[in-house]
C-alpha positions as a LaTeX table, in Angstrom:
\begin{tabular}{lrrr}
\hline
Residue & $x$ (\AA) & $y$ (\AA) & $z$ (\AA) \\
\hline
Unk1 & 16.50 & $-10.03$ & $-10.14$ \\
Unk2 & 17.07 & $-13.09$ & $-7.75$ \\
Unk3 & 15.90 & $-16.29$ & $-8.20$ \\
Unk4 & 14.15 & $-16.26$ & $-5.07$ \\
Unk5 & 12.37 & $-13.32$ & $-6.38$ \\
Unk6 & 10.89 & $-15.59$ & $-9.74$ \\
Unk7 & 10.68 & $-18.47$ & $-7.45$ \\
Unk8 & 7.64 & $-16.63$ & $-5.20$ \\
Unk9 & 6.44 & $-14.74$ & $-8.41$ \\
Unk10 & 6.39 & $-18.39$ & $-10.09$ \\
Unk11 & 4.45 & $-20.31$ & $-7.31$ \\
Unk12 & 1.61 & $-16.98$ & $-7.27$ \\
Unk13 & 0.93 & $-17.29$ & $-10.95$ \\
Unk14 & 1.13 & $-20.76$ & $-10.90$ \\
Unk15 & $-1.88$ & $-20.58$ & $-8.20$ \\
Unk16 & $-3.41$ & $-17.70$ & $-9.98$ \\
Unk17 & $-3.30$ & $-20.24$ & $-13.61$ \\
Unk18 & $-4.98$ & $-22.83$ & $-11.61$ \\
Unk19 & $-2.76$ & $-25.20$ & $-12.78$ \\
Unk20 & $-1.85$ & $-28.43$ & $-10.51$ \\
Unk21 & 1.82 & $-28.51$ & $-9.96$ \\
Unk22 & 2.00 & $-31.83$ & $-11.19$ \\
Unk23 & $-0.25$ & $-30.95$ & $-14.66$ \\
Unk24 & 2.72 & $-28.16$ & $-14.76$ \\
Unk25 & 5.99 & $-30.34$ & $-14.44$ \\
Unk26 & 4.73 & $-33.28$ & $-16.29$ \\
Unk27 & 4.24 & $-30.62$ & $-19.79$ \\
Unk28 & 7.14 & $-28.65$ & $-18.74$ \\
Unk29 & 9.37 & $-32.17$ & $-18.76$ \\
Unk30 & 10.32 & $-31.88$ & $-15.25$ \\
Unk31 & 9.95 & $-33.65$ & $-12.02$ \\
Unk32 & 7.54 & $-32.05$ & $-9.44$ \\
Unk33 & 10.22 & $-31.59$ & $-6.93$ \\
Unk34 & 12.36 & $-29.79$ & $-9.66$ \\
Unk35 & 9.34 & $-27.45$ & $-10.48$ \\
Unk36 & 9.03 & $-26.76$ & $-6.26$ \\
Unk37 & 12.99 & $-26.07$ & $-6.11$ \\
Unk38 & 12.30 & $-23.52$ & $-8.72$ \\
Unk39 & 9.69 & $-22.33$ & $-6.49$ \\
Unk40 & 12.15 & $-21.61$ & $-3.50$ \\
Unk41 & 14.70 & $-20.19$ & $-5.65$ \\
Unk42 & 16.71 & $-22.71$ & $-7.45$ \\
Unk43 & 18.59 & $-21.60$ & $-10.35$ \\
Unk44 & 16.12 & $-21.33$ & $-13.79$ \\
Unk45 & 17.36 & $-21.26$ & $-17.35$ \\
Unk46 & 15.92 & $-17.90$ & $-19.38$ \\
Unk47 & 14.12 & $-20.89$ & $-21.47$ \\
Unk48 & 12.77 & $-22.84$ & $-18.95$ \\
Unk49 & 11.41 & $-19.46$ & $-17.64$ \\
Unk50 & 9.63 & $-18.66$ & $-21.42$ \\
Unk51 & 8.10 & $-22.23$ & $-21.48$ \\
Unk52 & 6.85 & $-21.13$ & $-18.08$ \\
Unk53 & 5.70 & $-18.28$ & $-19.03$ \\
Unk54 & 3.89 & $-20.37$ & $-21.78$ \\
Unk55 & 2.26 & $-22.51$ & $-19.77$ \\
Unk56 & 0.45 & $-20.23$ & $-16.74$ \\
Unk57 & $-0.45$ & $-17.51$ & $-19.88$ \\
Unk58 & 1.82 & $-14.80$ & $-18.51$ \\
Unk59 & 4.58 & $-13.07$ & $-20.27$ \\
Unk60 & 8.06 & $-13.86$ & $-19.28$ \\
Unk61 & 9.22 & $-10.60$ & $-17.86$ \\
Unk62 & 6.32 & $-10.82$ & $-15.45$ \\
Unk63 & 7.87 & $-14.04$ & $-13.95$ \\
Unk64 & 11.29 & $-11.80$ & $-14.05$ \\
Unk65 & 9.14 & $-8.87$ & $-12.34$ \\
Unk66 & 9.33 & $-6.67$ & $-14.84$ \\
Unk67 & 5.66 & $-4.07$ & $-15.21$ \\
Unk68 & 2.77 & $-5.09$ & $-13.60$ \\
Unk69 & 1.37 & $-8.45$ & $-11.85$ \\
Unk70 & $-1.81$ & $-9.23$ & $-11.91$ \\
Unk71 & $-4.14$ & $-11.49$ & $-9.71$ \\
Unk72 & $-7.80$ & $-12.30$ & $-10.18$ \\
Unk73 & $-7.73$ & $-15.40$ & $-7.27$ \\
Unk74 & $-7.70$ & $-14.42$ & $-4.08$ \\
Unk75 & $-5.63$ & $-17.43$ & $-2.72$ \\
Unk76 & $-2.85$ & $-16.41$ & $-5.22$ \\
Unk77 & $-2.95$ & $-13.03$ & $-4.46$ \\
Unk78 & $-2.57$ & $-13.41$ & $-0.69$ \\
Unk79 & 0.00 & $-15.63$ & $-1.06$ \\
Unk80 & 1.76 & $-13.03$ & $-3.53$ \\
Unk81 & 0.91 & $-10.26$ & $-0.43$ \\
Unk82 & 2.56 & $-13.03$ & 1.65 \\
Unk83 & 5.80 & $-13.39$ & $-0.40$ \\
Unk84 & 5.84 & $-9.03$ & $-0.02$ \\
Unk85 & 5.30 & $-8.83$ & 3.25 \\
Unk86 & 7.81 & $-11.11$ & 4.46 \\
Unk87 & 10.41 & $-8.66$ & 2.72 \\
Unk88 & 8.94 & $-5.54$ & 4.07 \\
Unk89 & 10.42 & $-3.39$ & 6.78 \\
Unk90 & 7.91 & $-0.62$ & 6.08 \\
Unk91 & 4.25 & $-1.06$ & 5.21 \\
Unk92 & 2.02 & 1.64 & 4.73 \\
Unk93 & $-1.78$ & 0.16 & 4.71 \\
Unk94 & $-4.51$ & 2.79 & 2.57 \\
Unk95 & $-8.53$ & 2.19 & 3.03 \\
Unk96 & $-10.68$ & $-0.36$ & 4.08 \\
Unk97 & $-12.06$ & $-1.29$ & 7.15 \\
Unk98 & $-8.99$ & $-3.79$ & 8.60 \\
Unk99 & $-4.99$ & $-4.18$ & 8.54 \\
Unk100 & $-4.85$ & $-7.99$ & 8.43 \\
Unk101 & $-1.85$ & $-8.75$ & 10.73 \\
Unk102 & $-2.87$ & $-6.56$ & 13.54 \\
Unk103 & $-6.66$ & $-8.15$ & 13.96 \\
Unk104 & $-6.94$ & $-10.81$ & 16.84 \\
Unk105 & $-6.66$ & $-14.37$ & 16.77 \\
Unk106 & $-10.78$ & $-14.77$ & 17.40 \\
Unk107 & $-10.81$ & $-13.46$ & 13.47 \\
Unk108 & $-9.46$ & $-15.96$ & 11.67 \\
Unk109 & $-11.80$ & $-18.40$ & 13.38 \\
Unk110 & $-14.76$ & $-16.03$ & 12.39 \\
Unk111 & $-14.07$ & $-15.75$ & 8.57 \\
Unk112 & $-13.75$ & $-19.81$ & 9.05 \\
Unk113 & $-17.30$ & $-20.23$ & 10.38 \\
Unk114 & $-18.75$ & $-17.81$ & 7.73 \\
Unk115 & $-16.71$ & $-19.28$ & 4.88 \\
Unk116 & $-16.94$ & $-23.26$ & 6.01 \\
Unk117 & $-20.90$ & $-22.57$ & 5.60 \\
Unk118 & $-20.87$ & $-20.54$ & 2.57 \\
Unk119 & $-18.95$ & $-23.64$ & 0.63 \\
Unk120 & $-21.66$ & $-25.92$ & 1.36 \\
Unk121 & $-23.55$ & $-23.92$ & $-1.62$ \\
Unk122 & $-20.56$ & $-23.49$ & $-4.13$ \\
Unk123 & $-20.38$ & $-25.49$ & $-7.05$ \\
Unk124 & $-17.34$ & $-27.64$ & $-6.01$ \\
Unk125 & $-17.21$ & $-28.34$ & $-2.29$ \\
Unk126 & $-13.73$ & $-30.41$ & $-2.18$ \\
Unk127 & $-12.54$ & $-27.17$ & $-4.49$ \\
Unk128 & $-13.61$ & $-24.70$ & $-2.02$ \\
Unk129 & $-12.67$ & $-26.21$ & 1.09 \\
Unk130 & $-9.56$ & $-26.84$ & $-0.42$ \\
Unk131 & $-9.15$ & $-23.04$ & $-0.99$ \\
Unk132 & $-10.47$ & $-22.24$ & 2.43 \\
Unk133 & $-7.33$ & $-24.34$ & 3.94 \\
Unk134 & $-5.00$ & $-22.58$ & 1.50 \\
Unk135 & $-6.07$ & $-19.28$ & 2.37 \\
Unk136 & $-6.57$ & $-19.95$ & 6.15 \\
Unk137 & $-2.83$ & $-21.15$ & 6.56 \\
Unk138 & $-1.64$ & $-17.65$ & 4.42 \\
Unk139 & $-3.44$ & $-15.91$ & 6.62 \\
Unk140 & $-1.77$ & $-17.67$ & 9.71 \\
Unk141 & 1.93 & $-17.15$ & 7.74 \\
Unk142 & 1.11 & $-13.18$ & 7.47 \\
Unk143 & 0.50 & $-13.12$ & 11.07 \\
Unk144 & 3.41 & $-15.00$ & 12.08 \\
Unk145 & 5.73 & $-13.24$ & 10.14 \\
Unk146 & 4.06 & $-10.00$ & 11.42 \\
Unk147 & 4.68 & $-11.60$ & 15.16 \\
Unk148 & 8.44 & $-12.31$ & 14.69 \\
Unk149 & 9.67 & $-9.22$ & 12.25 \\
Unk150 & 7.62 & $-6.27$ & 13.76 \\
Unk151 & 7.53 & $-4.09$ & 10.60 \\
Unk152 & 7.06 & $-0.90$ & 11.01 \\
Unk153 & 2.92 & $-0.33$ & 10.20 \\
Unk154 & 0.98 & 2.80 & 9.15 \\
Unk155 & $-2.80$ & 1.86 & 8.28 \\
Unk156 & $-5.56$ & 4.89 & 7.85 \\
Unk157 & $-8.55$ & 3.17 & 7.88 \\
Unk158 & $-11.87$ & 4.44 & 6.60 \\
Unk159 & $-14.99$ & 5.10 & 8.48 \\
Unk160 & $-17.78$ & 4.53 & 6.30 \\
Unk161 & $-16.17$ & 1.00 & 5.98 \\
Unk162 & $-16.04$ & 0.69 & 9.26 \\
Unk163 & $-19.64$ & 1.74 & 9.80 \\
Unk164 & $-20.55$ & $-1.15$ & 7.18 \\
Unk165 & $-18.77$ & $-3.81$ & 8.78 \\
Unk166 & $-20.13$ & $-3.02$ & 11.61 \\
Unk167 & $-23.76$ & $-3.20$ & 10.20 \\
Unk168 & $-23.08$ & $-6.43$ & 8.17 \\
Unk169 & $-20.13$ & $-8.49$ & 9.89 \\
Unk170 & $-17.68$ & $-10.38$ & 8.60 \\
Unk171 & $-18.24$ & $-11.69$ & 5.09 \\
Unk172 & $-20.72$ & $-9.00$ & 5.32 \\
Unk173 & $-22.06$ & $-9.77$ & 1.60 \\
Unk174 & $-22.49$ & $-13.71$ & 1.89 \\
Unk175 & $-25.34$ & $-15.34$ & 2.54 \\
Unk176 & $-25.36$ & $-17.29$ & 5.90 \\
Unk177 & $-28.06$ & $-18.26$ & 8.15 \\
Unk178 & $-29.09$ & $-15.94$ & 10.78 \\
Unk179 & $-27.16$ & $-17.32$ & 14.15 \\
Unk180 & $-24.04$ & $-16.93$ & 11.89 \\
Unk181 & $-24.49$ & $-13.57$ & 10.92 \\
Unk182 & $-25.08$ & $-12.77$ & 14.44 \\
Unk183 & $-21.72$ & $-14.41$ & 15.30 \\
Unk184 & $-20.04$ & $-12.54$ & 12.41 \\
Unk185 & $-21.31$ & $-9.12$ & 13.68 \\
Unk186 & $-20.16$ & $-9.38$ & 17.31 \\
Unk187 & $-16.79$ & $-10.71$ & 15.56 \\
Unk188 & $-16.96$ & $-7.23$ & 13.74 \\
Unk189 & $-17.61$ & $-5.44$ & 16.85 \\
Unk190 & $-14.50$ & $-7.40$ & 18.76 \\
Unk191 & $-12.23$ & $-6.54$ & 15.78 \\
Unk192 & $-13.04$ & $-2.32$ & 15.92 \\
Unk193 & $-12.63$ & $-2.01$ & 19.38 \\
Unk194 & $-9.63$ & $-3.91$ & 19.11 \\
Unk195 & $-8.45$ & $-1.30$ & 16.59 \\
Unk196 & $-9.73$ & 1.49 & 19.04 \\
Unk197 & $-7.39$ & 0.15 & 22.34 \\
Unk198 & $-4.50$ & 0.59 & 19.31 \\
Unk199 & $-5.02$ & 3.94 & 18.59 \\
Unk200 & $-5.06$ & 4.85 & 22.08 \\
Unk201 & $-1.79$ & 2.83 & 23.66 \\
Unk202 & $-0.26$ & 3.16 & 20.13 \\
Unk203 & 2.02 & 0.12 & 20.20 \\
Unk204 & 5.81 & 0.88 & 18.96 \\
Unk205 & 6.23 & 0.48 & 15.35 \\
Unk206 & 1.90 & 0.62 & 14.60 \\
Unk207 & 0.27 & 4.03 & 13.89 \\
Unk208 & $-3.87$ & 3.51 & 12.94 \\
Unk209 & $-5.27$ & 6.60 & 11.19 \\
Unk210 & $-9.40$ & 7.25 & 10.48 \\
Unk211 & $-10.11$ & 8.96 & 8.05 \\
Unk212 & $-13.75$ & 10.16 & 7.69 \\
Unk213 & $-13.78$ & 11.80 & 3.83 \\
Unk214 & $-13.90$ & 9.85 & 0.33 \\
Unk215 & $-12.68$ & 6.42 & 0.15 \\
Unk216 & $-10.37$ & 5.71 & $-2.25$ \\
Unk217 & $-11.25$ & 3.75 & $-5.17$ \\
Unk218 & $-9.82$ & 0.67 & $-3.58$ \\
Unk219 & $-7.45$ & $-0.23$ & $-0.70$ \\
Unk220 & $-4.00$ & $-0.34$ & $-1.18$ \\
Unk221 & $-0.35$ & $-1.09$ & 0.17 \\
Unk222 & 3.11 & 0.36 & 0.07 \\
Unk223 & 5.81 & $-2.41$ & 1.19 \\
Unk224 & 9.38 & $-0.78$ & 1.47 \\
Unk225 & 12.09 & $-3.52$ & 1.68 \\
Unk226 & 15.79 & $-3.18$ & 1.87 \\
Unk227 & 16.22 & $-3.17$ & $-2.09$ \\
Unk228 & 12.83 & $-1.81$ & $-3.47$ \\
Unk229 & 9.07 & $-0.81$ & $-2.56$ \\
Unk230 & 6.10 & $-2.16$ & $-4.06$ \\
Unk231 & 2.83 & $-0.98$ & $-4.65$ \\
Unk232 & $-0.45$ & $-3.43$ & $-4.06$ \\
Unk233 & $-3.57$ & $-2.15$ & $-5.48$ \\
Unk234 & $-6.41$ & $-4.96$ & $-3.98$ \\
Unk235 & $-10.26$ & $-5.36$ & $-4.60$ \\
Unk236 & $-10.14$ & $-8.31$ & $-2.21$ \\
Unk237 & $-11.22$ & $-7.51$ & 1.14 \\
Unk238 & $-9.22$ & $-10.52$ & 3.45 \\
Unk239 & $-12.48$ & $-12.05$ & 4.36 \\
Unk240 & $-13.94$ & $-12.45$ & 0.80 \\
Unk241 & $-14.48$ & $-15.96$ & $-0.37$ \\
Unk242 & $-11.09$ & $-17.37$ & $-0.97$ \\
Unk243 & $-12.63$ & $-19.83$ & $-3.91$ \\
Unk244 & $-14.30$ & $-16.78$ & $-5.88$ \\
Unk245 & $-12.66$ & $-14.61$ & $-8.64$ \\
Unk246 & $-14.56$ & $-11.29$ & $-8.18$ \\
Unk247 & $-11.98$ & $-8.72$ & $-9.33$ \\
Unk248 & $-8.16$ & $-7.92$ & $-10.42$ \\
Unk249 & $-5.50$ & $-6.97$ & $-7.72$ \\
Unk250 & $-2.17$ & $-5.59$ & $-9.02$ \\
Unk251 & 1.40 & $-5.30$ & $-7.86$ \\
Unk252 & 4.18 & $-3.06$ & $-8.86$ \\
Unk253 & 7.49 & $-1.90$ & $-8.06$ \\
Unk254 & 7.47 & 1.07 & $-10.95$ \\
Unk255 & 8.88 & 4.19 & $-9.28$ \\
Unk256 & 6.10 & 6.47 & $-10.69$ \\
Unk257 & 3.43 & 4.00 & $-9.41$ \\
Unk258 & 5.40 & 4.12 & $-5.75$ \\
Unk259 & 5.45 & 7.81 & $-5.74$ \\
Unk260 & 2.09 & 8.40 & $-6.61$ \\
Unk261 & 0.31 & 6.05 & $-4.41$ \\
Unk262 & 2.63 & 7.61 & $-1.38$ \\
Unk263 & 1.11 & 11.31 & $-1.95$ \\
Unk264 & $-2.36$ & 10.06 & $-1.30$ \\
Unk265 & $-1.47$ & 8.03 & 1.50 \\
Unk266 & 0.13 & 11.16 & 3.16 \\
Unk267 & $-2.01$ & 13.26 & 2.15 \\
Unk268 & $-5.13$ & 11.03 & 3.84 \\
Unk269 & $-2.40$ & 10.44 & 6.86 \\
Unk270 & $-2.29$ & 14.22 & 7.49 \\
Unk271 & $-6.26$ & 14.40 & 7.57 \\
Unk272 & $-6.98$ & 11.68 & 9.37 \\
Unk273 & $-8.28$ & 11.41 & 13.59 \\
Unk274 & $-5.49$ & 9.48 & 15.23 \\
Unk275 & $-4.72$ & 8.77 & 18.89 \\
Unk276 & $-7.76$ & 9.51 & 21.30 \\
Unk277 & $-10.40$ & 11.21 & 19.58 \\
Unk278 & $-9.88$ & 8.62 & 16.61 \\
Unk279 & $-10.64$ & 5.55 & 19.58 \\
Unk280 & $-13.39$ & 7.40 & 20.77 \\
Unk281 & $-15.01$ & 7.78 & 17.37 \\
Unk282 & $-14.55$ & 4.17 & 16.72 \\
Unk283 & $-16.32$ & 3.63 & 20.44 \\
Unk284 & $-18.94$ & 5.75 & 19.30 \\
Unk285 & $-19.53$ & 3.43 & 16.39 \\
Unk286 & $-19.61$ & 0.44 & 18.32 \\
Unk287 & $-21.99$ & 1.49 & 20.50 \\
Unk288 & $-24.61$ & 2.26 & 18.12 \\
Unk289 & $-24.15$ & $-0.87$ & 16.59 \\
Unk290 & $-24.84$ & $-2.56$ & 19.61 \\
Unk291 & $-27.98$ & $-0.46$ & 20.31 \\
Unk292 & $-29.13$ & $-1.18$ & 16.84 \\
Unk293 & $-28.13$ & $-5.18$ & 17.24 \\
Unk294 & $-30.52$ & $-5.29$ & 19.92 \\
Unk295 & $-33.24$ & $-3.27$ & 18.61 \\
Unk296 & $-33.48$ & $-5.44$ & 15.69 \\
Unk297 & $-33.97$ & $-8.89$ & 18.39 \\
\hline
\end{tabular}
């Protein structure tokens, strides 16, 4: 295990305990830079590591990555996905309606519009704005690094969640005023003919898969690294509210849990439309969004 390894593992729980950094050093007895050293990697003493452990309520061989992590904020967990992806050489992306990195820049500025209006109603503002900055600057870092390492990408996507982010938008489950829900759903529209001029021109190192039968029970992610793969198991869609705890993502790097979750993934990756007639069905869907769009004004 390398300290670099507890260092990103430590910063994700410490977001996921919702714990200050400062409320964290000042029980732990150390300075706040000390506690952000051990954060990018600094030597830890096993005992500084259990009193941790202690303090965010995890169990010490979870900071050491041993068994299973588990995230029920989504700004911890992405910055978790963050910390995995930067590592990866290989990612294999199951379910959904989206792969994250490969959207276009007019998305992020989307899920900001629906989300800066949506925390005008939650209980905190400051908290949730706060959480929308956190999240929106993750979600620039995982495009970056996407930008400047060009891992290799395999994402089969599914079509009836496609179909419903077409029909609802981005955010498709918040409730936002009408001229932003319009906004979100031509956003939505952008983002899957985007995905459709993919699958045709097939840029190196990015395969896109549809897959039109069951959807798996939730979306998930196999990173391969140099040393080790991990599994991500997520109920967090990227554009769910970043200040919400609806659900419990996991993350693994147990060899059964790797081998399992690749059979499905190649087994959906041999059924799914690719290429052409995978573009045109997305086109297809468009369309008819479109129609119904302006049926309903």
């Amino acid at each position: 295990m390398k300290f670099a390894d507890i260092g990103q593992q430590l910063r994700a729980y410490r977001l996921e305990s919702g714990m200050r950094a400062e409320e964290i050093a000042v029980r732990l007895g150390v300075s706040r830079a000390a506690l952000y050293r051990y954060e990018k990697g600094e030597v830890i003493k096993l005992e500084t590591i259990r009193r941790l452990a202690e303090l965010i309520k995890v169990s010490p061989l979870s900071l050491l990555g041993v068994g299973i992590e588990y995230f029920s904020r989504p700004t911890a967990f992405g910055d978790r996905l963050r910390n995995l992806e930067e590592q990866a050489d290989h990612v294999l992306h199951v379910g959904g309606r989206l792969c994250y990195p490969v959207t276009t820049d007019a998305f992020d500025g989307a899920i900001d519009e629906v989300w800066t209006e949506s925390a005008q109603a939650a209980p905190d503002r400051a908290a949730a704005r706060a959480a929308i900055e956190q999240a929106a600057q993750t979600m620039r870092e995982r495009r970056s690094n996407y930008a400047s390492r060009r891992p290799n990408v395999i994402a089969v996507l599914t079509e009836g969640a496609i179909q419903r982010f077409l029909a609802d938008g981005i955010a498709g489950s918040l409730a936002v005023s009408r001229n932003i829900r319009s906004h979100a759903c031509e956003a939505a529209r952008v983002e899957v003919l985007h995905l459709a001029n993919l699958m045709e021109f097939s840029p190196m190192g990015l395969q896109i898969g549809l897959t039109q039968g069951p959807e798996p029970a939730a979306s998930f992610r196999i990173l391969r690294g140099r040393e080790r793969a991990h599994v991500v198991s997520s109920p967090f869609p990227v554009d769910s509210l970043p200040w919400m705890a609806s659900g419990v993502a996991s993350v693994t790097s147990a060899d059964d849990a790797v081998a399992a979750h690749q059979r499905v993934a190649e087994g959906m990756w041999r059924d799914a439309l690719k290429g052409n007639p995978a573009a045109q069905r997305l086109k297809a869907m468009v369309a008819e969004a479109e129609h119904m769009a302006r049926s309903a004004a």
